[in-house]
N, C-alpha and C positions, 0 to 999 in steps of 0.2 A: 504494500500500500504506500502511495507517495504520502510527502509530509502534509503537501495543501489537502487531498483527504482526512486525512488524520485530523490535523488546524479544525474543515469543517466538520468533521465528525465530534470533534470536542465542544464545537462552537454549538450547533444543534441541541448536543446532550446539555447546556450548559442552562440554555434560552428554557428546555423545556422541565429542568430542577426548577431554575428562576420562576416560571408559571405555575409549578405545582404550587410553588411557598406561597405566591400570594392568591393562588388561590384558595389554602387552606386559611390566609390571612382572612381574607374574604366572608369565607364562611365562619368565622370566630365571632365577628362580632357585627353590627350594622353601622358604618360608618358614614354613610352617604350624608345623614343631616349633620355631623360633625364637620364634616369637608365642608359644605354651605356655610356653618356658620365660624368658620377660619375662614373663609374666603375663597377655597377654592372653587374652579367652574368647571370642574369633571364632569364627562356626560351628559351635560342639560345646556338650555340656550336657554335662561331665564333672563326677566324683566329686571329693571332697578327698582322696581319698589314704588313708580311713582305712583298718584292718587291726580285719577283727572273725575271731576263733577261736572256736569251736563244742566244746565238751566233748562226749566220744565219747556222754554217759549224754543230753546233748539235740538230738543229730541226730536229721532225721527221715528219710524214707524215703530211699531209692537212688534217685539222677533217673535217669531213662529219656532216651535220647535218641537220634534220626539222623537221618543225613543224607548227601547231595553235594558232596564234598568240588571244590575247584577244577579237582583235575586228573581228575574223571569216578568217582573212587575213593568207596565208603559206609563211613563211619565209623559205628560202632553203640557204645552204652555198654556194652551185651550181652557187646561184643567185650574189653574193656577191664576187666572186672570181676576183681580181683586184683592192679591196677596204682594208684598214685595216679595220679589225672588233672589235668592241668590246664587251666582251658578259660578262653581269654580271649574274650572279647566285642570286636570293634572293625569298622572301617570304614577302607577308605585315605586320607579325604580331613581324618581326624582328626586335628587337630593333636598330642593325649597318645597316640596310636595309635602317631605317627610316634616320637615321642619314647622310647618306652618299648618298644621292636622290639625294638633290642640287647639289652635285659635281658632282657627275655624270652629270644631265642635264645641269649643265654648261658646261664642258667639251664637251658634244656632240653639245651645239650652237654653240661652238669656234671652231669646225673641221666639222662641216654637210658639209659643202662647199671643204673641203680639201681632197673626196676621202676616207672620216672616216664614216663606218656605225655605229650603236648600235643597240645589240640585246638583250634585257633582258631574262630571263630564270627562269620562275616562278616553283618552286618544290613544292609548295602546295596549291595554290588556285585555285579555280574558275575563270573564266572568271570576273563574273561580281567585284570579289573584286579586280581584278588585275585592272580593268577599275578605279574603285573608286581608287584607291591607288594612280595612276598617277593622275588624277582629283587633287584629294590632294594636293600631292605634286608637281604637274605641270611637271609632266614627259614628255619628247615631244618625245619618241621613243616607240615601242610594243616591248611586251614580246611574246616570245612562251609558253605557257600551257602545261609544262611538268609532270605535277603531278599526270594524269590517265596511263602514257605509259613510262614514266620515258628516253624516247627514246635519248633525248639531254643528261641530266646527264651520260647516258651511254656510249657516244660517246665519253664526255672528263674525262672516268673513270680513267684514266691513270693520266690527270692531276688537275682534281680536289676531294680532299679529300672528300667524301661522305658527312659526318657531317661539314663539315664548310662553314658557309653560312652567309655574303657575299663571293662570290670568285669574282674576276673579271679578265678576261683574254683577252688580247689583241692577235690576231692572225693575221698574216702578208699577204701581197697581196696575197700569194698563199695559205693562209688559214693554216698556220703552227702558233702554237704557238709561238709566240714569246715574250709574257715577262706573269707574272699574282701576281697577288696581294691578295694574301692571310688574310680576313679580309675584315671591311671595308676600304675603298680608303679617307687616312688623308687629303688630302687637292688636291688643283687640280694641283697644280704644278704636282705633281708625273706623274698621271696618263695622264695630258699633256705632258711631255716628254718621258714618253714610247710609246703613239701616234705618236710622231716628230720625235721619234728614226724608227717608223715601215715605216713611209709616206716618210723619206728621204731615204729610200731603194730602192735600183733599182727594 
């Protein structure tokens, strides 16, 4: 055997040690929201976080929306017309996804009662990891399963950027956007008073 075989035969065996270790890394422990909130941008193309609000006089139409939800259940916007809505956009393998759970499901225990739905909006998993994912992280709302029909992401193609994922968008009793948060959702105050801004609407 020449020496450059030998070179790439140690180099190969070397690459595929290296990938075992981190992928035993990997599975030791769940780091993804840690990397988010150190800063890094592994695997996601998220938002900065900003907060843009829509005045009632330049909304545009009512988004239309449905879909299948994880657990076999159709959510319609049809259904929901009278309620503020909130619809997060995300994925389980998203680092700001992971990070930004509890807020969300805090926020949706402090308004369930006040006429505030939540709708999540899965763009790449299966059912059953959408299932596990709330399990996890104690989600108390469904997502729709948009990831075979892409049918929801098209609906709010207007106002959500393709690639950035968390988005999370609040839409007003009559199902107009009314404010969205670009990013994951920093804390709950925020996203609690773009709720209180949409509920104290006539």
């Amino acid at each position: 055997m020449t020496r450059s075989r030998q070179a790439g035969r140690m180099l190969s065996a070397a690459a595929a040690a290296l990938a075992t270790v981190l992928l035993v890394a990997g599975c030791s422990e769940d780091p993804l929201a840690e990397q988010y909130k150190e800063g890094s941008s592994k695997g996601y193309i998220a938002g900065d976080g900003s907060v843009m609000e829509i005045a009632e006089s330049d909304r545009g139409k009512p988004v239309e929306f449905s879909g299948t939800t994880e657990s076999g259940d159709t959510i319609s916007s049809s259904d929901l017309v009278g309620d503020v809505v909130v619809v997060n956009f995300w994925y389980a393998s998203c680092a700001p996804c992971r990070a930004e759970a509890p807020i969300l499901d805090e926020v949706y225990d402090e308004h369930s009662d006040d006429g505030v739905a939540f709708v999540g909006v899965n763009l790449r998993d299966q059912p059953g990891t959408a299932a596990s994912f709330n399990e996890t992280y104690d989600v108390g709302y469904s997502s729709i399963i948009d990831v075979d029909t892409g049918t929801v992401k098209l609906a709010f193609a207007d106002t959500v950027p393709p690639n950035s994922v968390p988005t999370t968008i609040v839409l007003d009793k009559q199902g107009r956007v009314s404010a969205r948060i670009l990013g994951a959702v920093p804390d709950t105050s925020i996203l609690s008073t773009l709720v209180e801004d949409a509920v104290a609407e006539n």
